[in-house]
C-alpha positions in Angstrom: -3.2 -1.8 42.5 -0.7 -2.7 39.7 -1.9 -0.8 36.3 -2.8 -2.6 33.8 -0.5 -3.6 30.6 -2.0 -3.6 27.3 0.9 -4.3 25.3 3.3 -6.6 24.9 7.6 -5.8 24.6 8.6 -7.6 21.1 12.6 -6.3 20.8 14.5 -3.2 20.4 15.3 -1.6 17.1 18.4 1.2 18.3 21.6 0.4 16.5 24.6 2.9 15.0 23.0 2.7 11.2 20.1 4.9 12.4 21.9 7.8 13.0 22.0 8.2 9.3 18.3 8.5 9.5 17.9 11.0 12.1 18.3 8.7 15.3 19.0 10.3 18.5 17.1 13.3 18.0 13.8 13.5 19.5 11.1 12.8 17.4 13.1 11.9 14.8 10.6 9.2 13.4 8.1 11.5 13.3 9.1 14.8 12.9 10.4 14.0 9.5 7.5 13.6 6.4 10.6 12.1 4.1 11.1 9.1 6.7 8.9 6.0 5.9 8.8 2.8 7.6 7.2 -0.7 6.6 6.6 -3.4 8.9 7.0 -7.1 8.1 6.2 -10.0 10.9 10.0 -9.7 12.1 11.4 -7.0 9.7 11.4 -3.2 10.1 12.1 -1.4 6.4 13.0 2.8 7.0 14.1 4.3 4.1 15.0 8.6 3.5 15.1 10.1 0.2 18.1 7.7 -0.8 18.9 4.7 1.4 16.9 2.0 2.9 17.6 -0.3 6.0 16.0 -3.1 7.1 15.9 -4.6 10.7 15.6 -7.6 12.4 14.5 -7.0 16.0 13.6 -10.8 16.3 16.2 -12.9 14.9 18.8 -11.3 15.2 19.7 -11.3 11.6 22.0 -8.9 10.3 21.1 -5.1 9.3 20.7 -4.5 5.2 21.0 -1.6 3.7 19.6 -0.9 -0.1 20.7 1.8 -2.2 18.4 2.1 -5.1 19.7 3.7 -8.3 17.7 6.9 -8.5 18.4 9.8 -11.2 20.5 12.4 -9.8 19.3 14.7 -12.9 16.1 14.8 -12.0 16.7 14.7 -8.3 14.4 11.4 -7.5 14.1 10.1 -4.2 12.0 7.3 -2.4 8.9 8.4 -1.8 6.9 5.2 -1.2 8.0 1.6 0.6 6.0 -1.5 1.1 6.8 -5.2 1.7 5.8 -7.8 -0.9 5.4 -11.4 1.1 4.5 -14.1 -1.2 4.4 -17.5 0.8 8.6 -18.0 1.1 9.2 -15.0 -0.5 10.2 -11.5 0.5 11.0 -8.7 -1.3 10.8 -4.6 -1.1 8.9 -2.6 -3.3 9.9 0.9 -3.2 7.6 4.4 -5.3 9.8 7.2 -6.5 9.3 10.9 -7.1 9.4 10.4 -10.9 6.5 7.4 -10.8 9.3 4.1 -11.0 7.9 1.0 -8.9 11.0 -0.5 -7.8 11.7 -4.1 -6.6 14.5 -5.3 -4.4 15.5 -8.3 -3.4 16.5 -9.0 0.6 20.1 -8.8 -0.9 20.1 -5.8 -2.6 19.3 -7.1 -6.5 17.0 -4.8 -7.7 14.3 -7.5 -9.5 12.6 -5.3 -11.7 11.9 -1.5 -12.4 8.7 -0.6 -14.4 7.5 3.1 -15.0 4.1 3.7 -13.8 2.9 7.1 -14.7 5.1 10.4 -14.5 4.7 11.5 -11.3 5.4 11.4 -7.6 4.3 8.0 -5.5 2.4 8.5 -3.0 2.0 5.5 -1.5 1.6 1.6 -2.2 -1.2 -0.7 -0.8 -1.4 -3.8 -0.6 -4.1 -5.7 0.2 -6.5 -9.0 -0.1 -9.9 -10.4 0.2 -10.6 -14.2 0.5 -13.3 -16.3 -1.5 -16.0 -16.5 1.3 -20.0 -16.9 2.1 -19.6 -12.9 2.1 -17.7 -12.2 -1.1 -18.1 -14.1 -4.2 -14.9 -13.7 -5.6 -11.2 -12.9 -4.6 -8.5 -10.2 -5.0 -5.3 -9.8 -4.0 -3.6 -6.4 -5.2 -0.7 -3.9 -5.0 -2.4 -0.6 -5.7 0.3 2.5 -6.3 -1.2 6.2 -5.4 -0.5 9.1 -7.2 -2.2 12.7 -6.9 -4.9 11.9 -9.1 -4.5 9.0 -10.2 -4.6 5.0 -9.4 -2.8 2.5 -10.4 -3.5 -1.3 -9.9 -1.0 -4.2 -9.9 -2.7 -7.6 -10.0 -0.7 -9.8 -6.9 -0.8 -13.2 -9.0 1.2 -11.5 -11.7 4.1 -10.0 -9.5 4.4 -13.3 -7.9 4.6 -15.0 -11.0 7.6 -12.7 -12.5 9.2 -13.5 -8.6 9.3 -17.0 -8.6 10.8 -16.7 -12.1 13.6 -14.5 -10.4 13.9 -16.7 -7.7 14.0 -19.4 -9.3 16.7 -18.4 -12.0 18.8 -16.9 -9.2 18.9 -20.1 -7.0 19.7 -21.9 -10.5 22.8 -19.6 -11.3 21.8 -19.3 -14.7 22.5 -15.5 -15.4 24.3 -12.8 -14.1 24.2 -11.2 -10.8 26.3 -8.1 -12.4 24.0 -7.7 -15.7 23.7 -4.0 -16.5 20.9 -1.8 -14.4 19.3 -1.4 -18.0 18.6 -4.8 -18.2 17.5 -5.7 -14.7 14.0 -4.3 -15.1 13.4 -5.7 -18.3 14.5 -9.5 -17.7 10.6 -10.2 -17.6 8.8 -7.4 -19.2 6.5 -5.1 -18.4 4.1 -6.3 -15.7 0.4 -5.7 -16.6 -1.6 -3.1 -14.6 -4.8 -0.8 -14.6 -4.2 2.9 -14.6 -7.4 5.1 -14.0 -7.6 9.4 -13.8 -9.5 9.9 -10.3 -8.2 13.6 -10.5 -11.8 14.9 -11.6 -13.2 16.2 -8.3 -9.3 17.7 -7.3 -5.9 16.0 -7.1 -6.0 13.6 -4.0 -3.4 12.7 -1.2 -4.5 9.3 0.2 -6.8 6.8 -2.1 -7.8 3.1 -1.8 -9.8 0.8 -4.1 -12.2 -1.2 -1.1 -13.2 -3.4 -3.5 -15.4 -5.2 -6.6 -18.8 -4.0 -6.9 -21.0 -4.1 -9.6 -21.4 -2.8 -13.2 -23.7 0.2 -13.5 -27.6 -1.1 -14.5 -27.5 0.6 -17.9 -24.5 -0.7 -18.7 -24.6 -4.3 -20.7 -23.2 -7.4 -18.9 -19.4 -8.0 -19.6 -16.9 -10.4 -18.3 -15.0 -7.3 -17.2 -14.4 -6.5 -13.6 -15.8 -2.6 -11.7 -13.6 -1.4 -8.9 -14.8 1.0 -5.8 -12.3 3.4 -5.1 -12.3 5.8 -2.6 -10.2 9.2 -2.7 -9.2 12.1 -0.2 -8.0 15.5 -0.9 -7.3 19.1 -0.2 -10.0 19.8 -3.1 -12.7 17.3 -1.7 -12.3 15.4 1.8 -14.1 12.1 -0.2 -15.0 11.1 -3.0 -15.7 7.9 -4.7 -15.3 6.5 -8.4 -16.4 3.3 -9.6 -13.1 1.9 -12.4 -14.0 -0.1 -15.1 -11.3 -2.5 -16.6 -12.9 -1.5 -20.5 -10.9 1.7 -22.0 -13.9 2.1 -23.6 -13.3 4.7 -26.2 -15.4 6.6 -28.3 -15.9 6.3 -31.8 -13.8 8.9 -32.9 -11.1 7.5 -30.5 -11.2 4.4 -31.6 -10.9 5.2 -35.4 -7.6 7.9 -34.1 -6.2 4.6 -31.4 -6.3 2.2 -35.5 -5.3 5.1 -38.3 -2.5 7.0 -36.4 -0.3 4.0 -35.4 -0.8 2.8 -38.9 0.1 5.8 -40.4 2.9 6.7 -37.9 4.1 3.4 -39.2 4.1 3.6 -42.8 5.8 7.3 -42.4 8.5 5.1 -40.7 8.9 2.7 -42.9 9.0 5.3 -46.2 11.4 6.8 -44.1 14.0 4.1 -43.9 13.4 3.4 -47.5 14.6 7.0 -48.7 17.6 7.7 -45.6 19.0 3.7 -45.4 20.1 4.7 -42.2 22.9 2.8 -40.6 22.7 4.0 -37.6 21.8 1.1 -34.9 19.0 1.3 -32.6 19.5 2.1 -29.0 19.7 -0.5 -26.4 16.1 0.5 -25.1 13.6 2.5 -25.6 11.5 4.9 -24.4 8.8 3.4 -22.1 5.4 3.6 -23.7 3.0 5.9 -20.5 -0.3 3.5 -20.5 -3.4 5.1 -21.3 -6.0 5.5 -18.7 -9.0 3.1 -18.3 -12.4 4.6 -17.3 -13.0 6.2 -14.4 -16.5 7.3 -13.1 -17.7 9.6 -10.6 -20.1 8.3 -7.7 -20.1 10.8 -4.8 -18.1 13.8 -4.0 -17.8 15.9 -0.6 -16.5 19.3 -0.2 -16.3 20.6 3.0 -14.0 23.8 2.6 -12.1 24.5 4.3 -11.9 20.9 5.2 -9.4 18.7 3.7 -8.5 14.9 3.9 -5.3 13.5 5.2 -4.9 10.1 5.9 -7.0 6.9 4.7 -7.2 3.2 6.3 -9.1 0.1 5.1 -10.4 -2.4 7.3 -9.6 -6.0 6.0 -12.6 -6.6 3.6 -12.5 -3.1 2.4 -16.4 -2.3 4.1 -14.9 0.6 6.0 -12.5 3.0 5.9 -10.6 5.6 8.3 -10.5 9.2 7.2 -8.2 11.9 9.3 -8.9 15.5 7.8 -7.3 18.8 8.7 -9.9 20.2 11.4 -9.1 16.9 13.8 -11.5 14.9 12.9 -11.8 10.8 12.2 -14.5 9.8 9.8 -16.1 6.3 9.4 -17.2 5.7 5.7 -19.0 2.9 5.0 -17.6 2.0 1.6 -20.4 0.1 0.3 -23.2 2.8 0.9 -20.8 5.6 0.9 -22.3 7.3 4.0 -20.1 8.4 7.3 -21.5 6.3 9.6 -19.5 7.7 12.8 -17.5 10.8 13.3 -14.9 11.4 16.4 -13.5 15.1 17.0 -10.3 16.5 18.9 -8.2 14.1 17.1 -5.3 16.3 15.0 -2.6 14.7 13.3 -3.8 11.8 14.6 -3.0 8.4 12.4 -5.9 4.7 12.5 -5.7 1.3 12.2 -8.0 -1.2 11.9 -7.5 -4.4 14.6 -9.2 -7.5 15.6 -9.4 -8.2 19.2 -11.0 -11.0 21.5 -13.6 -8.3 23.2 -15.7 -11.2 24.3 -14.3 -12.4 27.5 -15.6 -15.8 27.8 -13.8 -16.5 24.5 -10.8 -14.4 25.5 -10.2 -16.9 28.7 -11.1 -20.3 27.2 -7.9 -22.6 26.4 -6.5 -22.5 23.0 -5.9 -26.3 23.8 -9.8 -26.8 23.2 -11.0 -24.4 21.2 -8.8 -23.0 18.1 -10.0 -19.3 17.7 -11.3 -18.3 14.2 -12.0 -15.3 12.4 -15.4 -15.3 14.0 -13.8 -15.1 17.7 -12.6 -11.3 16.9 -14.1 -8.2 16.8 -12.8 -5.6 14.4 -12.0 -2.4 16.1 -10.1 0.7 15.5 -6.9 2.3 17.0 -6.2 5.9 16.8 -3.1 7.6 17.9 -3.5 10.9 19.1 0.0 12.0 19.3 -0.9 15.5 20.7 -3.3 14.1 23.4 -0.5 11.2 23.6 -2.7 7.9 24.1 -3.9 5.3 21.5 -7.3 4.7 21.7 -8.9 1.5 20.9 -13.0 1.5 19.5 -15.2 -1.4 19.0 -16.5 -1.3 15.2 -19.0 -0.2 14.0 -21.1 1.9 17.1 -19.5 0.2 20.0 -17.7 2.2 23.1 -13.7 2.7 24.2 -11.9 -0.3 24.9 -8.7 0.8 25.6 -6.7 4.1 26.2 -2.9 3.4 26.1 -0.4 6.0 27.0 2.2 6.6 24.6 5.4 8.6 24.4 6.2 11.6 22.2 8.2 9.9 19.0 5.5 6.8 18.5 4.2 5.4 16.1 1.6 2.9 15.0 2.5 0.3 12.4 0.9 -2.7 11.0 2.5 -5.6 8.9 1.4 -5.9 5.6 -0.8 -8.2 4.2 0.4 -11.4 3.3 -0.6 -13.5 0.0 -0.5 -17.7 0.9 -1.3 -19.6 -2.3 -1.2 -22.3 -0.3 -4.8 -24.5 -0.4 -4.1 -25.7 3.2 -6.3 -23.2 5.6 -3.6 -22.4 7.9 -4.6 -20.6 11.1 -6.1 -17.1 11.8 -4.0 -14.9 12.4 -5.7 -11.6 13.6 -5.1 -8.2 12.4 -2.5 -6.3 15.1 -1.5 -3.0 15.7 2.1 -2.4 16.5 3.8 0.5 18.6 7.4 1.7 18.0 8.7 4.8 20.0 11.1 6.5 18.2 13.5 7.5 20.7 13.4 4.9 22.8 13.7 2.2 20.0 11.1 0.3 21.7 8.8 -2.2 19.6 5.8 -3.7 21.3 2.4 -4.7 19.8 -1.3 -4.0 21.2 -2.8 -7.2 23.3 -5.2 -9.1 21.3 -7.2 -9.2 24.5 -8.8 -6.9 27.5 -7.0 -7.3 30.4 
């Protein structure tokens, strides 16, 4: 009896420029914690401490390689990498060791650079939740993790400054060789949230899951309350609900209104008395925003216990939590209670998939019947690269689907999520789970069905 095939061969990623990158070494995509990787729907981005390549395993497009402008002084590096897909447009956003959000273009144009807080990136989300009979309002978001703190990037308002770029680029109205100074200031500073979530220990992963509401002593306000979730060496979870309002107190406020007023006035005597001729640099010194509040919810310590790894499933209701003792945790963000627990599972990475479990709807033509969001069931993949297999589980209680051998050197990857502004409802396209192996080059993706 022939074995059964779970996954599907997309295209082969081995070519000369990986060598830089560690290629040809085995395990050299995983053996190295500097190495990152970001998949698009036909694009692989790996970047090191300094370069970053993307592939084409589909098109056959040719290879690009970014060099981002990094300061040797303070010996930054990449440290985070995501894709930004907006309708038409694609661009790279890369996190540094000294807390710059990068973007680059496809061509190499760095778009804009914006400081975020001092600090080392961790790692940028980006994710979405549709208007639906479930949720009552929409968000779409680029959220940047630092140890201890979150930052959040609203998506309308990055696509808005990259159409502008786009659109001034295909126009031929500036530049392409302006100054490195001026190319992350074409547009100003982008508008974003910055909270302090370091109260309960500094964290390595963290996630906001969603809007919730305001607490019941609280008054009514137009402003928004975000759910996040953190995990750390300090405390495996814990949760914070962030509040748009700075909400100062009333000593604060009176310091925030009578020391830039008297800053300014010192300034302006100051010029008075000196006439200085001396002209003002080119630019300044960017302003580090103030945090917005943060409150704590729930906290878990579990010494000596410590979190790892966190995944979202699409609405943001549950998340994936690896910890140091080999264990994957279900949290049910909304109640914030660990609904399942597996064990035996170290260094092992999750990703949330949807998959056509049911087999009636599984075999029906597509001809007839055009499958919806409905159709799927969302389930869970967990690499276990000791035990070598991914493992596939049915969400929330259900059993194993699937256990698919793997080779030493894999990895799972999943594309990122894609904002459509488009009013048209095209499609559903499910959530997938993609496997490369490292040595082999090898890039397949996880059937949507049982076989």
């Amino acid at each position: 009896m022939a074995p059964r095939n779970h996954t599907t061969d997309l295209g082969c990623i081995a070519c000369d420029d990986l060598t830089e990158f560690g290629a040809g070494k085995e395990g050299w995509l995983v053996d190295n914690p500097t190495l990152l990787t970001a998949l698009d729907t036909h694009s692989l981005a790996i970047a090191n401490r300094s370069v970053v390549l993307v592939l084409d395993w589909s098109h056959g497009s040719p290879r690009i390689k970014i060099l981002p402008d990094l300061s040797p002084i303070e010996a930054e590096h990449i440290s985070a990498i995501e894709w930004l897909v907006f309708d038409e447009i694609r661009v790279l956003a890369l996190g540094t060791s000294c807390g710059y959000l990068l973007i680059y273009s496809l061509q190499g144009d760095l778009i804009h650079k914006q400081i975020v807080n001092p600090g080392q990136i961790l790692k940028l989300r980006v994710r979405g939740t549709k208007r639906d009979l479930m949720l009552d309002a929409s968000s779409e978001e680029i959220c940047v993790i630092m140890p201890g703190v979150i930052a959040r990037f609203d998506g309308s308002d990055i696509q808005s400054m990259l159409q502008k770029w786009f659109e001034e680029t295909r126009s031929q109205f500036w530049d392409h060789k302006r100054n490195l100074e001026d190319a992350g200031s074409s547009y100003g500073r982008l508008p974003y949230q910055l909270w302090n979530v370091s109260k309960n220990g500094s964290c390595a992963d963290a996630a906001i899951t969603g809007i919730m509401p305001p607490p019941l002593m609280e008054l009514q306000s137009s402003q928004r309350y975000y759910c996040a979730v953190t995990i750390g060496d300090d405390a495996v979870i814990s949760a914070f609900r962030l509040s748009e309002d700075r909400s100062k107190s009333l000593v604060g406020a009176i310091l925030s209104k009578v020391v830039p007023a008297t800053f300014s006035t010192i300034a302006s005597f100051s010029k008075m008395i000196w006439r200085s001729e001396q002209k003002s640099p080119k630019k300044t010194e960017a302003k580090i925003q103030p945090f917005a509040r943060a409150s704590s919810l729930t906290c878990l310590k579990d010494h000596p216990r410590k979190g790892e790894k966190l995944t979202l499933s699409p609405s943001g209701t549950l998340a994936a939590i690896t910890d140091s003792l080999g264990r994957v945790l279900l949290l049910d963000t909304q109640a914030l209670v660990v609904v399942r627990l597996w064990k035996g599972y170290r260094e092992a990475s999750c990703l949330f998939l949807e998959m056509l479990v049911n087999k009636d709807i599984a075999s029906s033509s597509t001809s007839y019947h055009e499958r919806v969001k409905s159709d799927y069931c969302l389930c869970l993949a967990i690499h276990a690269p000791r035990k070598g297999i991914v493992e596939v589980w049915q969400m929330r209680t259900g059993p194993r689907l699937l256990a698919i051998p793997c080779a030493r050197g894999s990895k799972i990857l999943q594309p990122t999520y894609r904002f459509d502004s488009s009013s048209v409802s095209p499609s559903y396209v499910p959530l997938e789970v993609f496997l490369l192996n490292g040595d082999s080059g090898q890039l397949s993706v996880l059937n949507r069905f049982l076989s």
